[in-house]
Residue frames as qw, qx, qy, qz and C-alpha x, y, z in Angstrom:
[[0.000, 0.884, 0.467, 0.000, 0.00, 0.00, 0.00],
 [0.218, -0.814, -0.008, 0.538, 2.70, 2.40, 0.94],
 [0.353, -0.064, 0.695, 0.623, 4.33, 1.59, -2.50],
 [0.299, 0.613, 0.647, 0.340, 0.87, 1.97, -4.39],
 [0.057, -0.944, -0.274, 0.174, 0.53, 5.36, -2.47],
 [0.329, -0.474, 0.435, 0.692, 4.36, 6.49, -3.70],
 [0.362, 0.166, 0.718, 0.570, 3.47, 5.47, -7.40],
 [0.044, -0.718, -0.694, 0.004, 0.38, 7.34, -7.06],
 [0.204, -0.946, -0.002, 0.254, 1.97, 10.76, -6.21],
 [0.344, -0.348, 0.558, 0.670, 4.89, 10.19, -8.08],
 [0.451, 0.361, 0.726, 0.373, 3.53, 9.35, -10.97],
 [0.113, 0.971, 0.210, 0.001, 2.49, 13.32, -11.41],
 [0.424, -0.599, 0.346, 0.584, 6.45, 14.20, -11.59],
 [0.530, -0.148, 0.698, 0.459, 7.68, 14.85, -14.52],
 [0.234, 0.571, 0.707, 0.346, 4.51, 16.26, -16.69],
 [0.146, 0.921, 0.348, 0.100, 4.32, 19.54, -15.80],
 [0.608, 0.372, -0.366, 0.599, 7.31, 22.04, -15.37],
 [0.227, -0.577, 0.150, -0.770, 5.77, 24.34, -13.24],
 [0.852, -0.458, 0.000, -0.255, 4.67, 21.67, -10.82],
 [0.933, -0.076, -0.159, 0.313, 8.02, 20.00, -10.59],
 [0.080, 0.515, -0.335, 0.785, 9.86, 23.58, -9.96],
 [0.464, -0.606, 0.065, -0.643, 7.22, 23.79, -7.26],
 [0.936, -0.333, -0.044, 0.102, 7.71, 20.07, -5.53],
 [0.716, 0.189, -0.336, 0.582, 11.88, 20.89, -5.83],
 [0.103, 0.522, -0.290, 0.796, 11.72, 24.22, -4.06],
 [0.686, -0.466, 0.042, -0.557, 9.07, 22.73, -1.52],
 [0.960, -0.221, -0.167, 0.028, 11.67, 19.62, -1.03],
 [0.725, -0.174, -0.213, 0.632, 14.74, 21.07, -0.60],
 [0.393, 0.307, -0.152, 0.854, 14.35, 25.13, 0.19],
 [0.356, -0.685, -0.246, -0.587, 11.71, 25.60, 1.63],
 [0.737, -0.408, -0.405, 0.354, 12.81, 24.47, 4.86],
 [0.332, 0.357, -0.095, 0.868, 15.42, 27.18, 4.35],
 [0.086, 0.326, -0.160, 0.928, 13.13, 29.91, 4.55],
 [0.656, -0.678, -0.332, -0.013, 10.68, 28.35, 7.47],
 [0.802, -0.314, -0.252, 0.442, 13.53, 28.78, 9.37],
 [0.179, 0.203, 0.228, 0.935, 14.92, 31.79, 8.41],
 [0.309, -0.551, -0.197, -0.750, 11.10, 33.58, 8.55],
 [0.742, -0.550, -0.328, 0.198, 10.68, 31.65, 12.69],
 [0.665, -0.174, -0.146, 0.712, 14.16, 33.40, 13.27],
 [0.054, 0.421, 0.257, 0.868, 13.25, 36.53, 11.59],
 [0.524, -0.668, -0.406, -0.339, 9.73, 36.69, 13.13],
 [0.738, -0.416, -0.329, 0.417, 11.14, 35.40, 16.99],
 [0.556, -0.332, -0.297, 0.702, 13.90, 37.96, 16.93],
 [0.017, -0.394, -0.389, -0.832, 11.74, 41.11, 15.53],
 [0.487, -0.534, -0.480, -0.497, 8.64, 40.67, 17.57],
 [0.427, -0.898, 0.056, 0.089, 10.11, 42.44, 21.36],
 [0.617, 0.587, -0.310, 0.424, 13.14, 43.90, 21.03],
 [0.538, -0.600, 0.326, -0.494, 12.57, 44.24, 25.30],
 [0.730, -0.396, 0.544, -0.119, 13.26, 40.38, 25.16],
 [0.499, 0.699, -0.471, -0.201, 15.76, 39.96, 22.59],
 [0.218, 0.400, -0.886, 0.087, 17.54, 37.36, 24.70],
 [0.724, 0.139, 0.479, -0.476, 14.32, 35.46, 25.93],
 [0.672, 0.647, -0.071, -0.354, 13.55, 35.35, 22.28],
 [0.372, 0.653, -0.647, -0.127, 16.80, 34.43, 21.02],
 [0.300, -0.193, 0.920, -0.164, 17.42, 31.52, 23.83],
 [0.712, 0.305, 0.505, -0.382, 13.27, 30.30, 22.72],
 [0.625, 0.618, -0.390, -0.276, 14.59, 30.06, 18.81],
 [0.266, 0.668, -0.695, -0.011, 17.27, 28.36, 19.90],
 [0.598, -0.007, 0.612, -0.518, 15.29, 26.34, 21.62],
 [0.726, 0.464, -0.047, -0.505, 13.24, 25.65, 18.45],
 [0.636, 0.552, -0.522, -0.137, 16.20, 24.33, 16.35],
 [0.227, -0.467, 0.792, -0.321, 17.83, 22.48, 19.43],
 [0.767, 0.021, 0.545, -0.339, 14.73, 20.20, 19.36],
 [0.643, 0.651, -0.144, -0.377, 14.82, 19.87, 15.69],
 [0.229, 0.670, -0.700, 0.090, 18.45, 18.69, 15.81],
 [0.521, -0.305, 0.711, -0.361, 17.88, 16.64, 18.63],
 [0.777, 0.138, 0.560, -0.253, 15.02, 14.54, 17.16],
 [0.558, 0.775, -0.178, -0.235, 16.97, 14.67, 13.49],
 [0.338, 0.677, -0.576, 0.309, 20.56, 14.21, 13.88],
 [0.168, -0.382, 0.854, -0.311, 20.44, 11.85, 17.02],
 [0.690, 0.185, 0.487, -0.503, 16.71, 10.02, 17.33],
 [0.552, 0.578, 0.068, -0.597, 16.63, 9.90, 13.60],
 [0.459, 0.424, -0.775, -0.095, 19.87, 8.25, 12.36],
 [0.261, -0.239, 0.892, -0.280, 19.92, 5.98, 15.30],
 [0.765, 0.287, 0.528, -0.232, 16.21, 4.57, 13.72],
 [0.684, 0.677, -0.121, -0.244, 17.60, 4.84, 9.77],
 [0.094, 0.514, -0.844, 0.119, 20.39, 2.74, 10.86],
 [0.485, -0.003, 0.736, -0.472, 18.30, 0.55, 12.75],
 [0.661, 0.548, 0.259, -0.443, 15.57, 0.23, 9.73],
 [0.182, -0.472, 0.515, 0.691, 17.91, 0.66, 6.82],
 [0.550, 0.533, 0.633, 0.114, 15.12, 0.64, 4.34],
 [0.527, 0.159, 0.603, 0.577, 16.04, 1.50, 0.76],
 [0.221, 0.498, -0.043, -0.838, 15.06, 4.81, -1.29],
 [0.680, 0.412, 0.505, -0.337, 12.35, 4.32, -3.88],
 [0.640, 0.589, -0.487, -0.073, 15.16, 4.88, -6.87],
 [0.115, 0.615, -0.773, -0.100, 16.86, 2.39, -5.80],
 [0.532, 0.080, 0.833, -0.130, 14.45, -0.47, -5.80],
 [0.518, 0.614, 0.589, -0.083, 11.81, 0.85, -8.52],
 [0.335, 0.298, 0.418, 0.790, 11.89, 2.57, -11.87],
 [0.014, 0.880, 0.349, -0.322, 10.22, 6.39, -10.17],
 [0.316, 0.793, 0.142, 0.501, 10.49, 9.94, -12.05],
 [0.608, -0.623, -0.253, 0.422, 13.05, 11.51, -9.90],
 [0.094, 0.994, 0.045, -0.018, 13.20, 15.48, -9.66],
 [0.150, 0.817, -0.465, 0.306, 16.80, 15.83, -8.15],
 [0.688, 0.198, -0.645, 0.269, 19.75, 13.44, -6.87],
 [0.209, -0.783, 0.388, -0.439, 19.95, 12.78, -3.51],
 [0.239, -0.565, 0.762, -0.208, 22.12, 10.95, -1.01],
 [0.621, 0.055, -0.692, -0.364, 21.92, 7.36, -1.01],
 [0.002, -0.156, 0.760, -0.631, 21.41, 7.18, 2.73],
 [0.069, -0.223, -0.814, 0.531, 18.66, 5.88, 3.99],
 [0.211, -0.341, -0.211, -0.892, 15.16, 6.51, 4.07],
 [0.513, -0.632, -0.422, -0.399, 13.02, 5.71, 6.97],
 [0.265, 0.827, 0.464, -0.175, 12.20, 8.46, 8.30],
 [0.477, 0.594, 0.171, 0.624, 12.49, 10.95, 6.39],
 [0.513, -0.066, -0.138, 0.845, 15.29, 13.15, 7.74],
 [0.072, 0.154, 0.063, 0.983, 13.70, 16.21, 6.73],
 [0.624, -0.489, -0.454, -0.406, 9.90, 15.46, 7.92],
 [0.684, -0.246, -0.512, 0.458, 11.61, 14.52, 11.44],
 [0.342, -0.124, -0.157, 0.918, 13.70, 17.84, 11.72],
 [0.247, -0.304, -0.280, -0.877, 10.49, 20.29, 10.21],
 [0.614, -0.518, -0.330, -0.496, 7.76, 18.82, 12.53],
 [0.660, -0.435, -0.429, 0.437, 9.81, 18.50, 15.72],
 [0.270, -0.034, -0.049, 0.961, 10.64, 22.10, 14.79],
 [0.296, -0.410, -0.573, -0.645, 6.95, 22.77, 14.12],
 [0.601, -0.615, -0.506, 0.072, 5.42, 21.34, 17.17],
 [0.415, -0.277, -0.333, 0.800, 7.94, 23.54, 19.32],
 [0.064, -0.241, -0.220, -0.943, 6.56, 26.36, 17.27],
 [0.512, -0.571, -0.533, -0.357, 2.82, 25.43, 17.60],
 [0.629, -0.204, -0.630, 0.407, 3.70, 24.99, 21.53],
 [0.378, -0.338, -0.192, 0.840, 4.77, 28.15, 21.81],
 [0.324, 0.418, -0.001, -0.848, 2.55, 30.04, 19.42],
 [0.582, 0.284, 0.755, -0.106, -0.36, 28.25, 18.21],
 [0.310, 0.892, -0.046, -0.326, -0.74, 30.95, 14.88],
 [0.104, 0.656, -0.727, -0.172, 3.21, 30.18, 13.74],
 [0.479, -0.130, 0.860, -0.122, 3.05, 26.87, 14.50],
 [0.533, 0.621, 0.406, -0.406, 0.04, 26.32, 12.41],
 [0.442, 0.845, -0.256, -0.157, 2.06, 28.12, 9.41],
 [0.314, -0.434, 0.844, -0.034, 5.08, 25.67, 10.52],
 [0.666, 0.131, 0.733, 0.028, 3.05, 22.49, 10.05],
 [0.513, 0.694, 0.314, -0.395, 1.63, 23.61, 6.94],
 [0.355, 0.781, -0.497, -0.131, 4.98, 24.15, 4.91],
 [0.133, -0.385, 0.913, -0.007, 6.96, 21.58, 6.71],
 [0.730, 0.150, 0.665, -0.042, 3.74, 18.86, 5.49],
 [0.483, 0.837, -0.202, -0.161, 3.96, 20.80, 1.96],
 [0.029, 0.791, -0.610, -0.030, 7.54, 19.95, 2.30],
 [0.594, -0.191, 0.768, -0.143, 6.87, 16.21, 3.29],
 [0.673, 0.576, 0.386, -0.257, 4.74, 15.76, 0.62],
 [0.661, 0.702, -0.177, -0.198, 6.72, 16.94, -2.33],
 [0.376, -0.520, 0.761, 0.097, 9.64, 14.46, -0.91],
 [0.682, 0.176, 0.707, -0.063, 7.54, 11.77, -1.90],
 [0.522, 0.803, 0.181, -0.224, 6.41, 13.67, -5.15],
 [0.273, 0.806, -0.525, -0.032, 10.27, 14.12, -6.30],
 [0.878, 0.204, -0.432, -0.035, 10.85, 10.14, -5.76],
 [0.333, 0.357, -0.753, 0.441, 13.41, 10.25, -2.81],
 [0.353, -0.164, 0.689, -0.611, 10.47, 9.39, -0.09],
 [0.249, -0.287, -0.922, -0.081, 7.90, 6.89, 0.63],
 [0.409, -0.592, -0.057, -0.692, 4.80, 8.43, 2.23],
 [0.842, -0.453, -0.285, 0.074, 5.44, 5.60, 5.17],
 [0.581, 0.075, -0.174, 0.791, 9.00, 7.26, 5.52],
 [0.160, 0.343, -0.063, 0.923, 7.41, 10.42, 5.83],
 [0.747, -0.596, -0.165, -0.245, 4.62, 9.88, 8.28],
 [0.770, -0.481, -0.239, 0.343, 6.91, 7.87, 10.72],
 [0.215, 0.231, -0.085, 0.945, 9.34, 11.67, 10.36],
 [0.522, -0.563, -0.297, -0.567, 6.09, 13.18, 11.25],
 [0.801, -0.493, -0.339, -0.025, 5.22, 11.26, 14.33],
 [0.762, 0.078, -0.227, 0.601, 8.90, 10.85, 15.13],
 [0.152, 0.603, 0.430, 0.655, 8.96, 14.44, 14.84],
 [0.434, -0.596, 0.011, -0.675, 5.93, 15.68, 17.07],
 [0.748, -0.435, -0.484, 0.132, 6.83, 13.21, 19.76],
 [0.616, 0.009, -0.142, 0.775, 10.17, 14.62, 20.05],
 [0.197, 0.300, -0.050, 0.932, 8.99, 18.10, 20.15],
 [0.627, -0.579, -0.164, -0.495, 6.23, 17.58, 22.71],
 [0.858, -0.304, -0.284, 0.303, 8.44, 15.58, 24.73],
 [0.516, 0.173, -0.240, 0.804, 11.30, 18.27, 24.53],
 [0.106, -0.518, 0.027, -0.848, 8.95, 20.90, 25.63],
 [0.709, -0.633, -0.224, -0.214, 7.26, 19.20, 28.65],
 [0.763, -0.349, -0.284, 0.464, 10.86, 18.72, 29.96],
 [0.603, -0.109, -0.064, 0.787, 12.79, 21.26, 29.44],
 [0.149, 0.770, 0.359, 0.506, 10.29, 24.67, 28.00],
 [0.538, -0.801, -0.252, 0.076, 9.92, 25.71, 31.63],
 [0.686, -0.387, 0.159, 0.596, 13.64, 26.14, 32.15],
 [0.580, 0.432, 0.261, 0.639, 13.99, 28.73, 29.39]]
């Protein structure tokens, strides 16, 4: 099923240009400027608690990292299930790594970085999820994800950034 649901969304790569500009900049820059407009936003919006602000951003990405770069490899090692070029014949937008795919790396790091957002301002947050599932979505659409790879990022994700904030928000 997760396979029928890749072929299904792939299978729209490749036919239009304008849609396949849109699924490359929504799989591999948009992250960019979430992150970038959270940082912007955060350190703009009281210049009375510039270092509040600054420590809560840093906050933001800290989780992000956390549930990315430590949670994330330790399960895509663990899993070591195959990208969809490299089993099946998919329309793939742009090359990437041959690491791993479950979860997807970037779904993980965008919705543990989301949820912190949401947490902390339900409005941003909101505008967070919204790009970073955009963003999930056109993984799958540009062949380098499964939609099961990107759900368990998801999940993975919002555990990690509900968990990081019940322990540690307080303390900021």
């Amino acid at each position: 099923m997760d396979y029928q649901f890749f072929q299904l969304i792939n299978s729209l790569a490749g036919h239009y240009k304008w849609l396949d500009c849109i699924g490359i900049f929504l799989a591999s820059y948009s992250q960019y400027f979430l992150g970038a407009g959270v940082i912007v936003w955060m350190l703009a919006k009281d210049r009375l608690n510039f270092w509040k602000n600054f420590k809560i951003t840093a906050y933001f990405f800290a989780v992000a990292v956390v549930s990315r770069f430590v949670l994330g490899e330790i399960i895509k090692r663990l899993v070591a299930r195959p990208r969809p070029f490299e089993l099946h014949q998919v329309t793939q937008l742009f090359d990437e790594n041959l690491r791993t795919s479950f979860p997807s790396g970037h779904a993980t790091f965008f919705f543990a970085f989301s949820t912190a957002v949401y947490l902390y301002n339900k409005k941003a947050g909101i505008v967070c999820y919204i790009v970073s599932f955009l963003m999930g979505l056109s993984r799958i659409y540009a062949g380098v994800h499964y939609p099961l790879d990107v759900l368990g990022g998801m999940a993975l994700g919002i555990l990690v950034g509900w968990g990081m904030y019940k322990l540690f928000f307080k303390k900021i």
